[in-house]
N, C-alpha and C positions, 0 to 999 in steps of 0.2 A: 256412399255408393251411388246415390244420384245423382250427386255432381259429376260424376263419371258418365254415367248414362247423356246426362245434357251434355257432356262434353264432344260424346261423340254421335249426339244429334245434330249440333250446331256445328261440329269441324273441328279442329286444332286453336282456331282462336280464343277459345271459348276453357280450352284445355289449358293454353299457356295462362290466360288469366287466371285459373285455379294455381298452378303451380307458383306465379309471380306473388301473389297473395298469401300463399303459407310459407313464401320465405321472406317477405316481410313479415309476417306473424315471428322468424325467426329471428329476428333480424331485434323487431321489439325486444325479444323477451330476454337479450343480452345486455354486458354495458357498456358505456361509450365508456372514450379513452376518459375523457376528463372525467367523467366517475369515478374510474379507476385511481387515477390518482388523487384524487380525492378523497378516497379510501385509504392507499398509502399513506399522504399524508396524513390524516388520522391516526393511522397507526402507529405510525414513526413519533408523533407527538405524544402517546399515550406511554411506548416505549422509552422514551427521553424521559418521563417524568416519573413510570416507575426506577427505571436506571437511580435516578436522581437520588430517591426514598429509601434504595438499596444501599445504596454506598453513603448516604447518610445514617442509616441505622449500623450497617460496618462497621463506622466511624466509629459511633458511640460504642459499641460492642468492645472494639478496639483499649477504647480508652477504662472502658470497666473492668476487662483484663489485665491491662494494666495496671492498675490498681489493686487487684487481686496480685498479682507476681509480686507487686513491693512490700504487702502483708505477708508475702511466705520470705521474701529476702529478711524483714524483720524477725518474721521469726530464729531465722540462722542468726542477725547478729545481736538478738538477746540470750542467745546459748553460746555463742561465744564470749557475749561479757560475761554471761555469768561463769564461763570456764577459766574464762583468762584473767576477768576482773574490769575489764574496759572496752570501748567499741575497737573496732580495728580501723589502721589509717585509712586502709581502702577497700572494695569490695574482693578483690584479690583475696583479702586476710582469710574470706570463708571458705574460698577454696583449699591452700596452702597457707601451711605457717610462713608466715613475710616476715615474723618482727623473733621466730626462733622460741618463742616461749614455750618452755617444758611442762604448760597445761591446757594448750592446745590440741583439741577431740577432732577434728574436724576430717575431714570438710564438712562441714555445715550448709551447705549447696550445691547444685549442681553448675554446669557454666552456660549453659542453657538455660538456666534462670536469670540471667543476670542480663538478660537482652529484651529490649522491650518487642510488644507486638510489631515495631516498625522495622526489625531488625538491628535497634541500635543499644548499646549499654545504655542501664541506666548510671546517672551520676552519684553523685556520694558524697555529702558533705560532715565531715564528725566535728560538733563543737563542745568539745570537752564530755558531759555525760549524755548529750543528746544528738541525735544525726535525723537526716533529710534525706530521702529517694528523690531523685529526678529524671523526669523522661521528657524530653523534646515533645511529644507531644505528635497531632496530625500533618503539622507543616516540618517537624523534624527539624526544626528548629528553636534553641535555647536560647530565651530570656522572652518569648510571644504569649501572649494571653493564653495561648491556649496549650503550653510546661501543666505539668501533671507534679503534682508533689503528694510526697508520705514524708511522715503524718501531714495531711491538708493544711496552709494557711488558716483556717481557721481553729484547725486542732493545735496546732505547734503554736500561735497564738496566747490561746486559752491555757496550754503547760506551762507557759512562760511567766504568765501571768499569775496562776491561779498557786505556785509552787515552786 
């Protein structure tokens, strides 16, 4: 209020300097462009790297899943050997009888099982009394480091070996 009073002891000059002043005070108390992006940028960088963390944990999720699903396809075609006496040529056999045997329970799965998390069947290979799951993996690609098998290289391995 006394800066008012001075203002209009001195004139209007005196007045505009009051008002010039509290909009620079305004003026401060905001942010420049390059702050702001500056900011953005931070943001965008923090964003990018959780992104990143996400769809690497995904991944993994991914692949644990699948691994899960080829433990439940196992269990269909240990109930078919044990119905029919042997594994089936293909994963096919769990759904429908393919090979016609009259001790065939099934289906032993659903068809929806039989797809991995990437959208794609898994493979199947039968050698003689033991078989392999295979899934392409995150690049959905077969024969890459990073093929998902049941039982593990290291399990089928150790059966081969150990029996």
């Amino acid at each position: 209020m006394s800066s008012l009073v001075r203002a209009k002891k001195d004139g209007f000059s005196s007045f505009g300097k009051i008002i010039s002043s509290s909009h620079s005070g305004i003026r401060q108390a905001g942010m420049t462009l390059i702050e702001i992006i500056i900011v953005v940028a931070l943001l965008a960088t923090l964003l990018a790297y959780l992104a990143r963390e996400y769809s690497k944990t995904s991944d993994e999720a991914k692949v644990d899943q699948s691994k899960i699903a080829m433990s439940m396809i196992q269990q269909g075609l240990d109930m078919y050997r044990i119905h029919v006496g042997h594994y089936p040529d293909s994963l096919q056999g769990l759904m429908e009888n393919t090979d016609g045997s009259k001790k065939w329970r099934g289906p032993y799965t659903e068809a929806n099982k039989l797809v991995d998390p990437w959208g794609h069947e898994f493979g199947y290979e039968k050698t003689g009394r033991t078989f392999r799951i295979m899934s392409s993996g995150i690049d959905e690609e077969m024969g890459t480091s990073d093929d998902i098998f049941f039982p593990d290289n290291d399990a089928a391995e150790a059966n081969t070996s150990g029996g």
